[in-house]
Phi, psi and omega in degrees: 000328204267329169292318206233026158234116172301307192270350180307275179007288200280310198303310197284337190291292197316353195251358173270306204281332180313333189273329174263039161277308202286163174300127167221164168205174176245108189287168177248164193281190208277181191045059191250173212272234175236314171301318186305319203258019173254000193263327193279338159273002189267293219293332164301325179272345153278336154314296190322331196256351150300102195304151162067054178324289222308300146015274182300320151340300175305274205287347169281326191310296171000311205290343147331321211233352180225352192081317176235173134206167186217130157271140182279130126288108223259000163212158190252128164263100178264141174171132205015069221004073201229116164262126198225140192281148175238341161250174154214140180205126190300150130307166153284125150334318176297324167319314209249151151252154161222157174285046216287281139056282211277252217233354205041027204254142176261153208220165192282163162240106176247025161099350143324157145303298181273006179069167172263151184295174168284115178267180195299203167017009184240351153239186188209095177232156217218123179266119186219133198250077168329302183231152185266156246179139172270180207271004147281013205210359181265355196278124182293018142301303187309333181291285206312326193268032161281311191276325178302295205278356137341288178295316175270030151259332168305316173312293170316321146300291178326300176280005160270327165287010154265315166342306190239350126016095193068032166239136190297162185259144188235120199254127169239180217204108165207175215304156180272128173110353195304160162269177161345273182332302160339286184289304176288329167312330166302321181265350171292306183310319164266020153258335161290317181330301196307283203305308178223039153031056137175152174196197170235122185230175192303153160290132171117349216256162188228125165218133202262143122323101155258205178316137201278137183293122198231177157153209168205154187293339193289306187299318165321297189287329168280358134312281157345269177331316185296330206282308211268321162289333161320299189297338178289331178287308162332289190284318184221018168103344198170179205228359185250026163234005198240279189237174162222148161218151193300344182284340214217329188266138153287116205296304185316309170283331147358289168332293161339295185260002153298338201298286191318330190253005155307306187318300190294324151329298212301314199266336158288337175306311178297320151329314180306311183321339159257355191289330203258344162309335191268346201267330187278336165283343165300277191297343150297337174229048147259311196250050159087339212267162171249085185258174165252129173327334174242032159238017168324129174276151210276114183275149210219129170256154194274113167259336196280156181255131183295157184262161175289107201296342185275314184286290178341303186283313163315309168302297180317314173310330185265331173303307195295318153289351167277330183149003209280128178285289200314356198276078207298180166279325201287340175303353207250315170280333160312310185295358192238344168096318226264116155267158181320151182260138162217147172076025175069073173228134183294160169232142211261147188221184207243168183293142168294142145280165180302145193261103143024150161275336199260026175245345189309128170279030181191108155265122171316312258200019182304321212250024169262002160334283171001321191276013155306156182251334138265132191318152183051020187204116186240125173234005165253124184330327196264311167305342167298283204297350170289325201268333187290343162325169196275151150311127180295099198343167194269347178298308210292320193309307165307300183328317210265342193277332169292322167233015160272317188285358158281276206334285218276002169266343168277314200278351183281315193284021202041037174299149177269155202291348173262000139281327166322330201265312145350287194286003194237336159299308169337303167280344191292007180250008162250031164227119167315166195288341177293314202276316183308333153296335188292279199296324174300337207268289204312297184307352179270327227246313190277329191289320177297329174265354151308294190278344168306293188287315194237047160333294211265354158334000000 
């Protein structure tokens, strides 16, 4: 079916290959000890060091579409005194049977009735209950050859009305008494006509046109379609992670039906949980330890979905300023993906924020009172808050009284701005090029923030 169906193909490869997207790691059981958990870790590092993992993942999945499947181990690698499998190799289905009589269990078919057992340490098999089932009867293939053998009967009819599609249908006609011999030269003439328009028939023989072979494509292809949306609907829950049509899809139903098909990750990945359960109790009493099944440490796939860190931190933001206490971190970095920083490895951190204005420890701008426009009386608010900033060294502070407070008593006295401008040539040589960078920087600095508070003004 997976050879002569294209979409079979692709929908289960996408229901396979999704499990090797997920995270896995090895938990330890629950309460565990300092051993359980010196335990949980060595059983991590020999997953890792098992080769083509990703493989072994792969080829247990099989068990979706047949119910079962079995890997061979087919070599032992002892290095540094640890035995780790070095080969692994899927089987053929065909190899193997099961009894349900017996134990329902899958055995070698060694041409027996109950078939042979499995020896210890030499396989690795994983039963997956598509449908529930004795374990010949769970695979979702048994779902799959119905809409499979629908469609390649539709298909096969579909390329025989192309065939002959606009071709007249040709009746031949011979003499009464013909022999054998006869006829089939008749009828070879009239299948060479369809094909090269031209042939021969006996002398006597007769052959007519009828009506050119007419009809549509449509009752095919919608069979066809109904066959293909079925296997999607099978395999992965739905047909808008699949197929589309202009009639039904929807960002929405779309969602939706991505939903279904999280789901459905889900629940084989936990199946594997036990698969791989069997494989971590192996390799444990291969290299001597003696654990009990229900303190193993638990290989576990990462399933869960991160939430979108913009809406996610704003919600959170808003518990947390209503009051709510109860939020844990670790709970903030699971939904978020960001793991615990561990052993002191540095982490990123936000820029300081900016310090109030009226906090700044050095004000530019102490001494612009002066741009009042009566002396001793300040009544504009953005001036209030400028003037309440800290003082200004006491050099810059003489410097700007020496040459702002000429400026702004000549422009008060209704002097022209090129006399202002005099009078401020006037002053530069009692100031140096240092405080005069100073007093351009203040100045510049007060005026942007001048015009800022009174924007609105």
């Amino acid at each position: 079916m997976i050879e002569k169906d294209g979409h079979i193909f692709s929908e289960m490869s996408k229901r396979k290959n999704a499990l090797l997207g997920l995270d896995w790691s090895i938990e330890p059981p629950r309460n565990a000890t300092a051993e359980e958990k010196n335990l949980t870790a060595m059983i991590t590092e020999w997953m890792d060091d098992i080769p083509n993992f990703e493989d072994i993942i792969l080829n247990a999945a099989e068990a979706i579409g047949h119910g079962f499947s079995a890997q061979e181990i087919e070599h032992w690698e002892f290095e540094g005194n640890i035995w780790l499998p070095d080969r692994i190799a899927l089987r053929p289905h065909r190899w193997f049977c099961t009894n349900p009589e017996i134990d329902d269990t899958v055995r070698l078919s060694d041409g027996s009735m109950n078939g042979a057992e499995l020896w210890p340490f030499g396989w690795l098999v994983h039963t997956h209950n598509a449908k529930s089932g004795y374990v010949a009867q769970s695979g979702l293939y048994r779902v799959l050859v119905w809409p499979y053998l629908f469609k390649n009967y539709s298909v096969r009819d579909f390329a025989e009305f192309l065939e002959i599609y606009g071709l007249p249908a040709r009746v031949g006609k011979y003499m009464e008494g013909s022999s054998d011999e006869q006829k089939n030269a008749l009828l070879h003439a009239l299948v060479t006509l369809g094909h090269n328009a031209a042939g021969i028939i006996p002398q006597g023989s007769e052959i007519s046109f009828e009506a050119a072979a007419d009809g549509q494509l449509d009752p095919f292809m919608a069979m066809i379609d109904w066959c293909e949306r079925t296997v999607s609907k099978a395999v992965l829950g739905g047909t808008l992670t699949s197929q589309a049509d202009s009639k039904t899809s929807t960002n929405a139903l779309g969602n939706v039906h991505n939903e279904v098909r999280h789901d459905i990750l889900v629940a084989d990945a936990k199946q594997l949980h036990g698969f791989f359960q069997g494989m971590i109790h192996m390799l444990l009493s291969i290299n001597g330890y003696q654990v009990s099944r229900r303190r193993l440490p638990k290989f576990v796939f990462d399933t869960s979905e991160l939430e979108d860190i913009g809406s996610f931190s704003t919600g959170v933001s808003t518990l947390v300023q209503a009051g709510m206490k109860t939020i844990p971190l670790s709970w903030i970095h699971k939904k978020v993906g960001i793991p615990v920083p561990q052993n002191d490895e540095p982490v990123l951190e936000g820029a300081p924020t900016p310090a109030p204005l009226a906090e700044l420890s050095v004000s530019p701008y102490r001494s612009f009172a002066a741009l009042s426009t009566v002396p001793g009386e300040i009544s504009d608010p953005a001036q209030v808050a400028l003037d309440s900033a800290r003082s200004t060294p006491e050099a810059i502070n003489d410097a700007m009284q020496a040459l702002i407070a000429p400026l702004v008593t000549a422009l008060q006295q209704g002097q022209t701005p090129d006399d202002a401008l005099d009078i401020i040539a006037a002053s530069y040589p009692l100031l140096d090029d240092a405080q005069l960078q100073q007093l351009l920087k203040q100045a510049l600095f007060v005026a942007d923030v001048w015009g800022r508070l009174n924007a609105d003004s």
